[in-house]
N, C-alpha and C positions, 0 to 999 in steps of 0.2 A: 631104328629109323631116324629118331631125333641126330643119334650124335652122328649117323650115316651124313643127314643132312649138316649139320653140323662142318661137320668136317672138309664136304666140298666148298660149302659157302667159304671155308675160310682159305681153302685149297684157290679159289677163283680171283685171279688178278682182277684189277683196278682196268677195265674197259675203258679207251680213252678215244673218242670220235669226233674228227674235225669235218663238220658239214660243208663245208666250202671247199670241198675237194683238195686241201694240201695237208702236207703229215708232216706239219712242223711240231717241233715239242713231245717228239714220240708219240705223236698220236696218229691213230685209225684214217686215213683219210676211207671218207665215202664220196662217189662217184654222185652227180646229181640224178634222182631217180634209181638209183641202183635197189632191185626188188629184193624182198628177205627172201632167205634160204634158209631151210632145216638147217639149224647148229650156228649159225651164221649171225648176220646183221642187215639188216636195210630196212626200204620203206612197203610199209603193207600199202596196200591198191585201194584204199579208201583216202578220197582227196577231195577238197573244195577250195577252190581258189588255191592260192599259198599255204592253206593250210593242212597239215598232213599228221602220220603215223607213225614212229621209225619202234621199230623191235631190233634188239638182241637176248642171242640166247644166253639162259643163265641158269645155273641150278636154282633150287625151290630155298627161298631163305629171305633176308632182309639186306635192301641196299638203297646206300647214300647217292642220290643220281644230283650233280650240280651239274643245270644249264648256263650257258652264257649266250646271251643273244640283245637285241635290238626292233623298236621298233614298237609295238601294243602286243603282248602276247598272255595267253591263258594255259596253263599245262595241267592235263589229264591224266592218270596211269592206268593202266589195265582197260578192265571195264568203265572206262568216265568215271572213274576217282577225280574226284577234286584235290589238286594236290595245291594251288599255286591261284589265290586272285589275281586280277590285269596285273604284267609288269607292262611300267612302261620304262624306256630308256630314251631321253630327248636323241633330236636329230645327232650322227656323229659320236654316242656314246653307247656301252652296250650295259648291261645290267646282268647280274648273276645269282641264281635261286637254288636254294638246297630243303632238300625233302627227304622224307624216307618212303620207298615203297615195297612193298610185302610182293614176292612171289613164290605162286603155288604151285601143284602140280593134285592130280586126282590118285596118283600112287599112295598105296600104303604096305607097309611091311605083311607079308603071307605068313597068317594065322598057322601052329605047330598043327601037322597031321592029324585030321578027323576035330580038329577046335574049330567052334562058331567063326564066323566074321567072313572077311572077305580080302583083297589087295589091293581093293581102289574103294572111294567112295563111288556111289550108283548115283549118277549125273542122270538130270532130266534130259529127254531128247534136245530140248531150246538151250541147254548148256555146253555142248557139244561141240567146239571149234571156239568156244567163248575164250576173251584173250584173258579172264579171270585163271583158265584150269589149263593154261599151255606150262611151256618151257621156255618161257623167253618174256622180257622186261619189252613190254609195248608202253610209248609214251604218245600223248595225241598235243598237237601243239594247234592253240586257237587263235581267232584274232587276224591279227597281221604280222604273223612272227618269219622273223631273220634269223635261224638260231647257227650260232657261230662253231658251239661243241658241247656236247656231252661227255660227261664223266657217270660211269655205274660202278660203286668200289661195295663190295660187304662188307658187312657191319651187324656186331651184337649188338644190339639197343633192346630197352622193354618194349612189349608188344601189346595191343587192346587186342583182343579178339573179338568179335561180333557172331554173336551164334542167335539168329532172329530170321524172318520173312519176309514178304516182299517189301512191307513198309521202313526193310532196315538193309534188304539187300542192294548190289550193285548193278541198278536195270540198266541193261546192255544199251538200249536205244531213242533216242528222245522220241518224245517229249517226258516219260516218264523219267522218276527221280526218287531216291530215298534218301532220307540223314545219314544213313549209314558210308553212305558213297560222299556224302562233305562234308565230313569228321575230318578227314585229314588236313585237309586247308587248314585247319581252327588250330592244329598242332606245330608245333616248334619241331626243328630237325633232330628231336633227339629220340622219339617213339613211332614208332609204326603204328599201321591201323591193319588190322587181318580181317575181312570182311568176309565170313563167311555164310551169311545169311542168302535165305535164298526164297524166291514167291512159292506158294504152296505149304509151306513145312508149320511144323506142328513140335513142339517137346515130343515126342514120340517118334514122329519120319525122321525126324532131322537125327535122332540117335540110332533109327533102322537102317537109315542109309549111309549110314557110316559118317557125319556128318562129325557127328559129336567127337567122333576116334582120329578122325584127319587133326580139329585141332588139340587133343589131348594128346598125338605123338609130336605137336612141334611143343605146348605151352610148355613152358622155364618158369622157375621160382622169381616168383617180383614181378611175372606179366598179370594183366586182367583178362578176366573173363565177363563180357555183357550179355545176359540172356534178355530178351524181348521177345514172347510167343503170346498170344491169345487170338488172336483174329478167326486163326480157325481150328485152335481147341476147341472150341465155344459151337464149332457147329456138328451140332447130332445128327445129322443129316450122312457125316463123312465117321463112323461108326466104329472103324478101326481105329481112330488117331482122337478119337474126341474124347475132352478131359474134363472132366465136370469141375465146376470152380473148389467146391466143397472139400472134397476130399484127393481129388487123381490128381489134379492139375498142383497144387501145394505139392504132391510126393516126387512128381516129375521135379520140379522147380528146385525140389532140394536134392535131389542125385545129380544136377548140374552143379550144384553147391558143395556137394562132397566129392565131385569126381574133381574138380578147380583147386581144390581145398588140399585134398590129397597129393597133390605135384607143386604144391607153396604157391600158386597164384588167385591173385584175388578177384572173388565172386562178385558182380555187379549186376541188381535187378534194376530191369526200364519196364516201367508198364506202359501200355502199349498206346501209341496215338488215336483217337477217337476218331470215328467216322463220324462226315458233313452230315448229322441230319438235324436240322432245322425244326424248333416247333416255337411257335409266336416268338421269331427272335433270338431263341435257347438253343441251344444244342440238346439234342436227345441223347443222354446217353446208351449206348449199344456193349458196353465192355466194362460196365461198373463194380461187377461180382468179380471177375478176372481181376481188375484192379486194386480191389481191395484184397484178393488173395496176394498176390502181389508184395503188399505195402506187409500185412500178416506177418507174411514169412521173412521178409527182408527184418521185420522188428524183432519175432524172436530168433532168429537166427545170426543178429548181429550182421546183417551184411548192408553194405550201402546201396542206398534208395536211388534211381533217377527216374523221380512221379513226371516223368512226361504228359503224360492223359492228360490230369488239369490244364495243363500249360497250352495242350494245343487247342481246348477245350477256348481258352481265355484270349489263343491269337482268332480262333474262329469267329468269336462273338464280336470282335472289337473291331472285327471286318465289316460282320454283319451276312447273312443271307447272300445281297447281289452283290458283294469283292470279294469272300470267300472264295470264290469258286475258281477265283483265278491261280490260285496255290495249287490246284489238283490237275491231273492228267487230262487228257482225251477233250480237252474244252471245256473243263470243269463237270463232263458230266460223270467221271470218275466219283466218286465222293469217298472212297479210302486212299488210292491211290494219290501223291504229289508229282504236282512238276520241281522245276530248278528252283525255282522263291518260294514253292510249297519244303522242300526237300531244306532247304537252307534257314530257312527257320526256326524248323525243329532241330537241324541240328544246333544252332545257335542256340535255342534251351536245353539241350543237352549239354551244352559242354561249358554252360553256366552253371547247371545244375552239379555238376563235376567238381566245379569251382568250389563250392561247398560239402561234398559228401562224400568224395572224394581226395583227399589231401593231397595222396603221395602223386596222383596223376594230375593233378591241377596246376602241379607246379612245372610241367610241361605243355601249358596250354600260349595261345598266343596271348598276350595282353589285352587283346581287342574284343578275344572270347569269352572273357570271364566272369559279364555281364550281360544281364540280356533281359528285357522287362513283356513278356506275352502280351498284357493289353495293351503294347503301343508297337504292331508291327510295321514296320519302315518300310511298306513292299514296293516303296516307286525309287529306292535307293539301290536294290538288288541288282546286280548287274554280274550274271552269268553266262557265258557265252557256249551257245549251244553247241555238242559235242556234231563231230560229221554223219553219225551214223542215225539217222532219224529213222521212225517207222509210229506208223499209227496202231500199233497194236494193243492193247489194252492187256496189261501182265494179269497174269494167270493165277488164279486164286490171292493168296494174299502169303 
């Protein structure tokens, strides 16, 4: 399946589209408004003001997409990936941005007659049309943007994988937001981010549902693997998937550690961000034993730490009770769940934490990422621009 994949990606020319409708320089002209089509290219029907969606299709792999445009713009990929902060480009000049973005598909290779498993991973019903699990490179352009052309070429680069839950996944719809989905902003053009984290999952679903196999037939020797799961190991309430700190949840923890380990890429624990609960001031903690299994295993098994917990722990307090709440979903009344400056935050300790404990992926991080102090969160400096597709829904388990 890898080298299947493999092979088309590198099989796939360099996509060259002129948004201004001419096809100078060998390139795509597109028609203004011209709709996507299966196999094709154009713009998806989600629109607000100037700002818009454009998909092409492309096999399941990794690609260098450089914009050139004009004007105040913010660029999204897939699911509201954060690929790109405000560019701006004064009056009369245009400005050019290079990124890598990771496309998937829910296909997997068909298990040999009468063998376990399955040929797709088992998507939730709310995942189902998601631009996360298509066949095609969706970019969402914010702001006030003029974009002149797109370029989508393939490209081998190292990959992060993200195998976590909702507080890590790629939530389809604002207001809601995870780290997971602004990691790649924090990245230089030379790594992808594979996000496959998703709300509900547990170390256990996430490997029933084939979750854990989709990214073990793409990961290559030199990518990472990030596990972040506890939210809802932790509740005994859901019977089939709950992992006691003590003993199940450690065992799980390190079969994601030997499966990564066995394919030459490297293991990376995040323990998991802390829910808002408030006691005279303090945060209660809700995820301490998970935490510290966590920290445990990443010591003796040699693999690198990113102690998120503390961290969010330390931007919460410094907020206090009545600003905290403005990092979270649904009007703050979320209290696991983040918005866009909740979301952006933690990834900003994350990928400080990186900076440190991680070596070999640090040295692809931005310059700007590689620090980052919890108790002093700058949330009146955040400036993220909200994706088209809103919805007040409050994501579904965690």
């Amino acid at each position: 399946m890898l080298l299947t994949a493999l092979m088309m990606a590198a099989a796939q020319p360099t996509l060259r589209f002129d948004l201004t409708g001419k096809s100078a320089d060998g390139r795509t002209a597109v028609a203004a408004g011209k709709p996507y089509e299966a196999g094709g290219y154009g713009y998806e029907p989600e629109r607000r003001g100037s700002e818009f969606l454009f998909s092409a299709a492309v096999p399941e792999g990794n690609y260098r997409v450089t914009v050139r445009l004009s004007g105040r713009s913010t660029v999204k990929a897939e699911s509201r990936r954060l690929m790109t902060g405000e560019i701006v480009a004064r009056p009369g000049t245009y400005a050019t941005a290079s990124f890598i973005v990771n496309v998937r598909t829910a296909a997997l290779a068909a298990p040999p007659l009468n063998a376990p498993g399955g040929s797709a991973v088992k998507l939730k019903p709310r995942e189902v049309g998601s631009y996360s699990w298509d066949d095609k490179l969706t970019l969402e352009f914010l702001g006030d943007p003029k974009v002149v052309s797109i370029d989508i070429e393939p490209v081998t680069v190292p990959t992060v994988y993200l195998a976590g839950d909702s507080t890590v996944t790629d939530q389809r719809a604002e207001p809601a937001a995870s780290w997971g989905q602004m990691l790649p902003a924090l990245f230089g053009p030379g790594v992808a981010v594979a996000n496959h984290a998703e709300s509900g999952e547990t170390l256990k679903s996430f490997m029933a549902e084939l979750r854990l196999d989709k990214i073990l037939s793409q990961i290559r020797p030199g990518d990472w693997l990030f596990v972040q799961f506890g939210h809802n190991d932790q509740k005994a309430e859901w019977p089939q998937t709950y992992a006691d700190p003590a003993i199940t949840y450690p065992a799980w923890l390190r079969t994601y550690i030997a499966e990564a380990r066995r394919r030459g890429a490297h293991p990376v624990l995040v323990t998991s961000p802390e829910r808002r609960n408030f006691d005279a001031g303090r945060i209660r903690p809700t995820l301490a034993a998970y935490a510290d299994a966590v920290r445990k295993v990443a010591r003796e098994d040699g693999v690198p730490l990113i102690d998120l917990q503390p961290r969010t722990v330390a931007i919460y307090e410094a907020l206090g009770p009545d600003a905290a709440p403005a990092l979270f979903n649904d009007g703050g009344k979320d209290k696991t769940h983040h918005n866009n400056p909740g979301a952006w935050l933690l990834a900003r300790a994350v990928a400080a934490e990186v900076a440190t404990q991680v070596p070999g992926l640090a040295a692809h991080l931005r310059p700007e990422a590689r620090s980052f102090d919890p108790t002093r969160p700058a949330l009146d400096t955040i400036r993220i621009a909200p994706s088209i597709v809103a919805s007040a829904v409050r994501p579904a388990g965690s």
